[in-house]
Structures are given as C-alpha cells and as structure tokens.
C-alpha positions as CSV (number, residue, x, y, z in Angstrom):
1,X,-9.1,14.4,-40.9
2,X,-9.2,15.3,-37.5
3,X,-8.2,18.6,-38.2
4,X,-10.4,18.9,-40.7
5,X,-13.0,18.2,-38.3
6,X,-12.1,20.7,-35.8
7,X,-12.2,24.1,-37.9
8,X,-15.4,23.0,-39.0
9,X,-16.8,22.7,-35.9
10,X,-15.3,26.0,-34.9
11,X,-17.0,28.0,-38.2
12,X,-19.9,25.7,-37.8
13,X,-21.6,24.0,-40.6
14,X,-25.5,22.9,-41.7
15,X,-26.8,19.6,-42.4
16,X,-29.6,20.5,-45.4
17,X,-32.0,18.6,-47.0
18,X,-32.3,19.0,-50.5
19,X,-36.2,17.5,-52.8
20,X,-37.2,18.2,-56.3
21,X,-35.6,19.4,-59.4
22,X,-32.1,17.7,-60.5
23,X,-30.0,16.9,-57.5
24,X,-27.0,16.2,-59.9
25,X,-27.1,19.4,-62.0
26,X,-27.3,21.0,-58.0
27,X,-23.8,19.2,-57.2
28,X,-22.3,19.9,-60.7
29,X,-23.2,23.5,-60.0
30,X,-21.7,23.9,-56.1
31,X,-19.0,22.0,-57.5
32,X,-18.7,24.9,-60.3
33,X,-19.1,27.4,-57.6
34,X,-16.7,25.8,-55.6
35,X,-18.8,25.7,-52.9
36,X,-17.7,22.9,-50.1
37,X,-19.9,19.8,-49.7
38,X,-19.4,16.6,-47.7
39,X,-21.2,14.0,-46.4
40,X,-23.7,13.7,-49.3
41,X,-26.2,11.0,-49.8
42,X,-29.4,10.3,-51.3
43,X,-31.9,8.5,-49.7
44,X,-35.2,8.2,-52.1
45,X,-36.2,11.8,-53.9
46,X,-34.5,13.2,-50.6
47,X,-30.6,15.0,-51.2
48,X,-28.8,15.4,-47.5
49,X,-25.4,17.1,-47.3
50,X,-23.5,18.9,-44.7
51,X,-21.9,22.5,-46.2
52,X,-20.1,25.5,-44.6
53,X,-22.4,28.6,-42.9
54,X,-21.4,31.0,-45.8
55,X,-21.3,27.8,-48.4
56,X,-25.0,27.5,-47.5
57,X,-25.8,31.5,-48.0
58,X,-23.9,31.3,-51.3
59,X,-26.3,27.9,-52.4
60,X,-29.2,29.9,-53.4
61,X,-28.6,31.1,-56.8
62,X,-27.8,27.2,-57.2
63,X,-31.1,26.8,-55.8
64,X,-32.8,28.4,-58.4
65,X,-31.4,27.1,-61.3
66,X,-31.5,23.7,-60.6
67,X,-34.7,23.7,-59.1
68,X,-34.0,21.6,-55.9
69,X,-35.8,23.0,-52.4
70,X,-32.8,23.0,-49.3
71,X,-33.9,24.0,-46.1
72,X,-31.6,23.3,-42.8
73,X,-32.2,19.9,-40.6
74,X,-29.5,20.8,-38.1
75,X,-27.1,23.0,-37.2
76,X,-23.7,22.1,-35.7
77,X,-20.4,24.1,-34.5
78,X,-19.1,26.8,-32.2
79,X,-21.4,30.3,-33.2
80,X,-24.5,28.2,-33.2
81,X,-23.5,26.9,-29.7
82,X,-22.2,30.3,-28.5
83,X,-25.8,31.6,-29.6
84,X,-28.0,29.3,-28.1
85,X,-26.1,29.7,-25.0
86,X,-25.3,33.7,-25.1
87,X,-27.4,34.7,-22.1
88,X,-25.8,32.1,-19.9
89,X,-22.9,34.2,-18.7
90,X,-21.5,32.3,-16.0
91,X,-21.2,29.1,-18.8
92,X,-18.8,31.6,-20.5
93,X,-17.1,33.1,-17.6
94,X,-16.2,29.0,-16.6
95,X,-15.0,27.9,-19.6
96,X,-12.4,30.9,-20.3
97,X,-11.3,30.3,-16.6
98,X,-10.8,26.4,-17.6
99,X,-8.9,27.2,-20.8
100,X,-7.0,29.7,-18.3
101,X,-6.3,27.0,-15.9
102,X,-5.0,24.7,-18.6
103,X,-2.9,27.2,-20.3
104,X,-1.3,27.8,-17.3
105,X,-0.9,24.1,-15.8
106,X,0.6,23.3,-19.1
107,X,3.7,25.4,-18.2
108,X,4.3,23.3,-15.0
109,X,5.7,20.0,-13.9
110,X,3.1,18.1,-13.0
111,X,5.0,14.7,-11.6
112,X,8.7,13.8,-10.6
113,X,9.9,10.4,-11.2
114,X,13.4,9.1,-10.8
115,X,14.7,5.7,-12.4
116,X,17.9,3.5,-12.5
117,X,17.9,4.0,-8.7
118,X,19.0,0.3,-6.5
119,X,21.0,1.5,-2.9
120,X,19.8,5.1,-2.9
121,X,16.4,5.1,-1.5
122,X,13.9,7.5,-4.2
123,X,12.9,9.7,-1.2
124,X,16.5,10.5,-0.9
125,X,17.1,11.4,-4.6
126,X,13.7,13.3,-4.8
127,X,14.9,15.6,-1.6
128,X,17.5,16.4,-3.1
129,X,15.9,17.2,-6.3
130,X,13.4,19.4,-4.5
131,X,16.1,21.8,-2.8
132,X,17.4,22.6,-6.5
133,X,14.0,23.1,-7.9
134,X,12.6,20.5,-9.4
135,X,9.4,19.6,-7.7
136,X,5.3,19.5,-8.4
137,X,4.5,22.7,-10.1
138,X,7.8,24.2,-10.4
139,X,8.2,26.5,-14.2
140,X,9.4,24.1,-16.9
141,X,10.8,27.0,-18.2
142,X,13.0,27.6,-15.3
143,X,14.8,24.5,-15.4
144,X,18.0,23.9,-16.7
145,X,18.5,20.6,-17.2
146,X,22.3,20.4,-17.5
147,X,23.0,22.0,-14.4
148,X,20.6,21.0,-12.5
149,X,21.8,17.3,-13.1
150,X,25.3,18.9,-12.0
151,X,24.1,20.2,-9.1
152,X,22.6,16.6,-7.9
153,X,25.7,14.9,-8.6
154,X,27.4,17.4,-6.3
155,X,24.4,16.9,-3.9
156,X,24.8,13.3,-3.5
157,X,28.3,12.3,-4.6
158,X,27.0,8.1,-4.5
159,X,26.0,9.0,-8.1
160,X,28.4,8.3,-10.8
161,X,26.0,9.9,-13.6
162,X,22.8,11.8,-13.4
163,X,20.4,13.5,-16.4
164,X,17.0,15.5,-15.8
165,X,14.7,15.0,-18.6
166,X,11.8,17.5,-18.8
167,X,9.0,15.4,-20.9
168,X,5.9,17.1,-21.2
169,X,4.4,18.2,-17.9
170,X,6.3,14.8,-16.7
171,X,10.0,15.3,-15.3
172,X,12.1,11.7,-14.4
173,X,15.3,11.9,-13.2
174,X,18.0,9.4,-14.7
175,X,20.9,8.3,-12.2
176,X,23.8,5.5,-11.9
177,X,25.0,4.9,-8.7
178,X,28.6,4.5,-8.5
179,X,30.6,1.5,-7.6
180,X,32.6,1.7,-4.3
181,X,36.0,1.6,-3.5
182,X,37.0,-1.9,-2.4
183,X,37.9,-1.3,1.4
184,X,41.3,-0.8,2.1
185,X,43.0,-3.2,4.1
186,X,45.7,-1.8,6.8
187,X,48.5,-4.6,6.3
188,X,51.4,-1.8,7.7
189,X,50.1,-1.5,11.5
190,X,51.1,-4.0,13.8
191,X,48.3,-5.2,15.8
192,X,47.1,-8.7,17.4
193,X,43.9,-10.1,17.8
194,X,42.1,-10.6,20.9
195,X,39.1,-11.7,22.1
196,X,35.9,-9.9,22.6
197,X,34.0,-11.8,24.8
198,X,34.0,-15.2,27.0
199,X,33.5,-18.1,25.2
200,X,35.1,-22.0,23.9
201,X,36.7,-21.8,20.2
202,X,35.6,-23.8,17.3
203,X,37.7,-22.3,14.7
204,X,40.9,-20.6,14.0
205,X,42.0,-19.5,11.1
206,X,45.3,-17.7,11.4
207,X,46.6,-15.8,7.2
208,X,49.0,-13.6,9.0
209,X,50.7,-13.8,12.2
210,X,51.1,-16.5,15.2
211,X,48.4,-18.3,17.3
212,X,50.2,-18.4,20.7
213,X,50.1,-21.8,22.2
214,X,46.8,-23.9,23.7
215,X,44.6,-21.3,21.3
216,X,42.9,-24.2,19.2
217,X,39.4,-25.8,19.0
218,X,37.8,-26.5,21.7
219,X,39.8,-23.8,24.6
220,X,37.8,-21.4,26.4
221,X,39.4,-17.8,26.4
222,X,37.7,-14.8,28.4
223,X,37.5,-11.3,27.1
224,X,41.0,-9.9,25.9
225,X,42.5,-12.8,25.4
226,X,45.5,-12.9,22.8
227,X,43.7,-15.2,19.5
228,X,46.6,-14.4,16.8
229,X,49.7,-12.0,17.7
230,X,51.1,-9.8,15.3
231,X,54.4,-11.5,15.5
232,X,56.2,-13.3,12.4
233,X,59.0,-15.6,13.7
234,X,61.8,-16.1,11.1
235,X,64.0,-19.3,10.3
236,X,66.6,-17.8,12.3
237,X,64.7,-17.2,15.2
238,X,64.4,-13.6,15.0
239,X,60.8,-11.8,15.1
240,X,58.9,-9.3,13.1
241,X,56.1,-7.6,13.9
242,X,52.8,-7.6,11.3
243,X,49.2,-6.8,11.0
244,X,47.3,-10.1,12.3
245,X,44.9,-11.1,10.3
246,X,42.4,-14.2,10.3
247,X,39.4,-15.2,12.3
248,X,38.4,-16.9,15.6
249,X,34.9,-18.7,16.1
250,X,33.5,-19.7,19.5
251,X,30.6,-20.9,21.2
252,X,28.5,-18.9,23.4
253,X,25.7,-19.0,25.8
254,X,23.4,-16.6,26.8
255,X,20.8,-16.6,29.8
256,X,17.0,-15.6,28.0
257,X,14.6,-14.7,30.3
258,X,11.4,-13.0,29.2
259,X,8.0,-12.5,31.3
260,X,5.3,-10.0,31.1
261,X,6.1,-6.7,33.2
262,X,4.4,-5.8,35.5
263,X,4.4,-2.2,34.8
264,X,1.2,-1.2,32.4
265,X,0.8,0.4,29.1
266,X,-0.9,3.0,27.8
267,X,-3.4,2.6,25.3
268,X,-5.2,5.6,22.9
269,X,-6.3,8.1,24.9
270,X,-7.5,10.9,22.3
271,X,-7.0,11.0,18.5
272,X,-7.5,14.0,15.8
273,X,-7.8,14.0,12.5
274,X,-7.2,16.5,9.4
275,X,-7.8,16.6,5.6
276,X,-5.7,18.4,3.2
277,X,-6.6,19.0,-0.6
278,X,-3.2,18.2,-2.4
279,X,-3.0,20.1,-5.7
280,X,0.4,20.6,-7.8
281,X,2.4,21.2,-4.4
282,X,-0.2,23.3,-2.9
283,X,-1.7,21.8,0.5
284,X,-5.3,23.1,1.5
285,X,-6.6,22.3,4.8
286,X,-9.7,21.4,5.4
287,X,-9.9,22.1,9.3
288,X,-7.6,22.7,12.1
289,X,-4.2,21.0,12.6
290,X,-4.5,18.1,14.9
291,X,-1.5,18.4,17.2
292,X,2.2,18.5,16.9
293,X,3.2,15.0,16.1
294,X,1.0,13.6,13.5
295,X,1.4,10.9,11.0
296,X,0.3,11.8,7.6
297,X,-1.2,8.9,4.5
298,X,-1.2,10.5,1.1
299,X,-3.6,9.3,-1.8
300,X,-3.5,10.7,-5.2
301,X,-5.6,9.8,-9.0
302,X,-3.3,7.6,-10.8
303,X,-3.6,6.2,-13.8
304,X,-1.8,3.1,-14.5
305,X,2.3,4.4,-13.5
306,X,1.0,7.8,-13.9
307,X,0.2,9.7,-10.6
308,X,-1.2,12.8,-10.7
309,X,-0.3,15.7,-8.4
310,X,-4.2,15.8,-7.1
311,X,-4.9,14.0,-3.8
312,X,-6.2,13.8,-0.2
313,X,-3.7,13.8,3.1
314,X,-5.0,13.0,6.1
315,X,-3.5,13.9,8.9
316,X,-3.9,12.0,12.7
317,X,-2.4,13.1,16.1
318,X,-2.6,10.2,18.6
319,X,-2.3,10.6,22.3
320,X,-1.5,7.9,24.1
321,X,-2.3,8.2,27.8
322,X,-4.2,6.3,29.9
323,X,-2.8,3.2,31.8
324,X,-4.0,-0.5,30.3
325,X,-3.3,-3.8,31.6
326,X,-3.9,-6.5,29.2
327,X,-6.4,-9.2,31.0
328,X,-6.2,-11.5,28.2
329,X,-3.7,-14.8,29.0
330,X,-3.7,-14.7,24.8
331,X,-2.3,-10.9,25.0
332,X,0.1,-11.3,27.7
333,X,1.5,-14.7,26.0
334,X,1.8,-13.3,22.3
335,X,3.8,-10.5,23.7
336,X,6.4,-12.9,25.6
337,X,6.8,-14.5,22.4
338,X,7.3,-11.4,20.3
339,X,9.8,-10.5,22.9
340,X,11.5,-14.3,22.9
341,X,11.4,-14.0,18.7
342,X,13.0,-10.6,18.4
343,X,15.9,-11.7,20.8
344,X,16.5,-14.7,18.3
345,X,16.5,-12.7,15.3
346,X,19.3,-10.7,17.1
347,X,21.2,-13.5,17.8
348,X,20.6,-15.2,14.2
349,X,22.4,-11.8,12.7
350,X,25.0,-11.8,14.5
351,X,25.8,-15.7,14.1
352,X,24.5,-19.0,13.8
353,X,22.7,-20.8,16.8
354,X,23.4,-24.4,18.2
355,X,21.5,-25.3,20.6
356,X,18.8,-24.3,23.3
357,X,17.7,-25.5,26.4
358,X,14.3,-23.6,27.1
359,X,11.4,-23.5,29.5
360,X,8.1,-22.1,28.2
361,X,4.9,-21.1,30.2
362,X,2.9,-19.3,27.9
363,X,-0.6,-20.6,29.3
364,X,0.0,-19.2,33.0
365,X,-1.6,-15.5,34.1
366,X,2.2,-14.3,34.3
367,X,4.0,-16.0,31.2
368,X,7.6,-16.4,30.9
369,X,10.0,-17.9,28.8
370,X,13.4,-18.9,30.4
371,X,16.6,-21.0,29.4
372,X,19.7,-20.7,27.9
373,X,21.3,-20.5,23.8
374,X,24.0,-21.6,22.4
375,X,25.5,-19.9,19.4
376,X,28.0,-19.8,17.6
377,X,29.9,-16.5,15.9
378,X,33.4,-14.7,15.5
379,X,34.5,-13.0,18.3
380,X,38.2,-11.7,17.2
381,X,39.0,-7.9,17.5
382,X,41.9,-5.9,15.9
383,X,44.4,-4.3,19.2
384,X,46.9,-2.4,17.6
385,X,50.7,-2.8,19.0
386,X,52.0,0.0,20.2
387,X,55.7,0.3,19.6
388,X,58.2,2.3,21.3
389,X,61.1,3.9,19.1
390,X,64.5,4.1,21.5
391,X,67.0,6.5,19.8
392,X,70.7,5.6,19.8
C-alpha cells in the first residue's frame, strides 16, 4: 500500500467533488471506463473521490452522461508541487544536491563497531582495522571481507578467529581471542632460590629441592640469602642437582615519610581552544590549531547504540607555567594523604600488610605523615647453578 501511495504522489492525483445527476450510474461508468477511483464517499447530495491526473481528463464524457457536476477541491503530488514552486530555482538546485549527497553516502561505511572483544582493548582492534581500510567513509565496495578478516588475524595474532561483516552503511567486526599457552615451566635447569630482600620468614614452602638448615619461620635472612637449594640428596647419600621450586614469605618494614615539598607548582598559565566539524572521517577546523600538545573530547549524534559519524572535537592546549604555592592547610593536607594512600596501594599489590605504627600531622602549616609498615609478601628469586663440565 505504501507503494501504492508513493507513485501516486509522484504522477499526482485530484481530490473532486462530484453534485447532481446519478452518482452511481457515474461510478458504474468510470468503473466501465476503467478509470482509477479511490477514496470515494458520499456525504449528503455531495460525491468526493480522489482519481489520477489523466483519470480526471478522461471523466468528462462520464460527466455528461450521467449528469453529475466534478470540479477539483485539491490537488496533490509531485508536478503540481514542481509547478507551484518552478520559479524557485535554488529549492531545485538543493534538493538534487541532497539526493546527490545521499546517493553517494549510501556507498560508504558510515560506523565501525567490533564485538566479542574481552583482553583486547576496541581501540586496539579498530587501529588495526583502520590501516587495512576499513574506517568512516571508506567504499563498501572496496572491501573484501574475507581478506580483510585475514589480514587482521595476521595483524594481531591474539585473535584465534575474526569476520568483517559489511551491513548496510554499518561495518562490525566479529573476533575470538585465543586462549594462551599455559606457561612453561623450566624443571631441567638447576637453580636455587634466594632471597630478594632483608626481611624475617613466615612461610616456607619447599616442592622441589632442600631448605638448608635454620631457614624456617620466624629467621631473618638479608638479600641473597640461599631459601631452597637446587640440591636432591638421595638414600644413599649422594646428590643431584634440580630446578628449586616453592615459595618463601617474610615480613617487612618500610620507613614512610611524606610532607609537603617545599618546592612549588605550577598552575594554568594560558589555555587555547579549537573546534573541528567531524563528518564521515573528514575533520574541519573551525579556527587555528591551539599548540602542539593538545588533548582532544569527541561528541557525536547517536541514537540509542547507533553513533553516527557527525560530531564536534574540541581541541585544548594547556600551558602550565607560573609558580603556585598552595596557602590552604586543607590543600597541603589532602595532598600528603594522596601521597600516604598511593604508597599503600603499592604495597597492598605487591602483598598483604600487618601492621603500622604511624604519626599523622595533617592540621599543621607543613603536614607530614611519618612511621613505619609492616607487610608481609614473597620474596624468593630463581639463581640459576652454574655447572662446570670437567672432561676426562
């Protein structure tokens, strides 16, 4: 119906209004004339109808045999339109342009969207994607599919499977990432394990190898000491050498001390900004370029998980310059404790922490937060054995 709808509009058609004589020997006599009516109702003596341009030119011999007066209420469709707007040129020169513009936008990719993605970061995939072609308002017609999905396998060999899908104006790329290869562990090399910094043990766990004597809980070893040797004593009392594997926990202690320096900072000194029109992979600017190290914040029309490749950049260059001393006591105390809570999150990574014995003086002009942490975490390190072979 919609169809329908659409060639008559571009024809055109007449909405008429029919009076007097026998509206039903007028329909029988269209009908015999097969000329097209729709939309026909009757409201009082009064016949209304909608019919084709040259249905209506052909309805006057009908006319006169059945007596009924038509004359036109309204006129609908593309030549009447064209008409009453034919000395407006510049209407006509705009909409050819449009349906120029659309013909040709049809042809490109309008987005890039990748899915099944979890370790490889999109930006990553989409870079790579970019080099081989596919990008904002690349030729659908220009891409081959197949290869181009071979082509980002070879590109980023993490990917077990990839597949470029060209839907529309819309282009996703399907991956799988590929499951690692389980580490390797070196069980031929001899080695030991030593320490890799001071500290008391709280754990040993030996699976291959020897812990020499007086390495348990609760001894304090210093950098390079021997933890587990790579030495296999037999029933017999003879020795082998092996790869020594297992783990040594101890307890540490480190001196924090964090105050506010005394050197100053710089605060914004200048800044410049930029616009650029964004439009299918085409930047415009809209001034001069700020400087040389900007940062850039992209917004584009989106619709729902649709974005469209129309959008605004702005682009801002900041200098930072001139010398500031933060007055505040709030400042300077918030920035010993952002200092004081980065230093713990270090420490929480790399193990888990005991204890603390801390001093805080966050409402004084100079804060400063001092003491000592205890922590605990695994300090053994692989140290090959050399061996010497002695010929006969």
């Amino acid at each position: 119906m919609l169809i329908v709808r659409m060639v008559r509009w571009l024809l055109g058609y007449v909405t008429f209004l029919g009076t007097g004589g026998f509206p039903e020997r007028f329909v029988n006599l269209c009908v015999q004339q097969r000329i097209p009516l729709w939309d026909l109702r009757r409201t009082g003596k009064t016949l209304q109808g909608c019919t084709t341009v040259r249905g209506y030119k052909r309805i006057r011999s009908v006319v006169r045999r059945s007596g009924v007066r038509v004359h036109i209420s309204r006129r609908h469709g593309l030549p009447f339109w064209a008409a009453k707007h034919r000395r407006r040129a510049g209407l006509a020169v705009g909409l050819l342009a449009a349906a120029a513009v659309i013909a040709c936008l049809s042809t490109r990719v309008w987005t890039v969207g990748v899915t099944g993605n979890v370790q490889i970061p999109q930006e990553t995939i989409l870079e790579a994607a970019e080099a081989l072609g596919v990008r904002v308002g690349a030729r659908r017609s220009a891409l081959d599919a197949p290869a181009l999905a071979e082509a980002l396998l070879d590109r980023l060999p993490a990917l077990s499977w990839a597949a470029v899908n060209i839907d529309a104006c819309r282009a996703v790329i399907e991956v799988r990432e590929g499951t690692p290869a389980p580490e390797i562990v070196d069980t031929q090399t001899p080695r030991n394990i030593v320490a890799a910094e001071d500290g008391v043990l709280t754990k040993v766990e030996v699976f291959s190898g020897t812990a020499p004597e007086g390495i348990a809980a609760g001894s304090a070893v210093a950098a390079g000491d021997l933890l587990i040797a790579g030495v296999v004593e037999h029933a017999d009392g003879s020795q082998t050498l092996c790869a020594a594997q297992g783990n040594a926990y101890a307890e540490l202690t480190r001196t924090l001390a964090f105050t506010f320096p005394e050197t100053p900072f710089c605060k914004l000194g200048a800044a410049a900004e930029r616009y650029r029109l964004f439009f299918f992979g085409l930047y415009i600017p809209l001034g001069f370029s700020p400087g040389e190290t900007v940062f850039t914040v992209e917004r584009y029309l989106a619709n729902d998980d649709v974005v469209l490749p129309v959008g605004l950049a702005r682009d801002r260059a900041e200098v930072y310059s001139e010398p500031y001393t933060p007055e505040s006591r709030a400042l300077r105390a918030r920035y010993v404790a952002a200092e004081f809570a980065a230093a713990c999150d270090a420490l929480w990574s790399k193990g888990v922490v005991l204890g603390a014995d801390l001093t805080f003086s966050l409402d004084a002009k100079a804060p400063q937060i001092i003491g000592t942490v205890r922590y605990e975490k695994e300090i053994g390190r692989e140290q090959q054995i050399f061996v010497e072979k002695i010929s006969d």
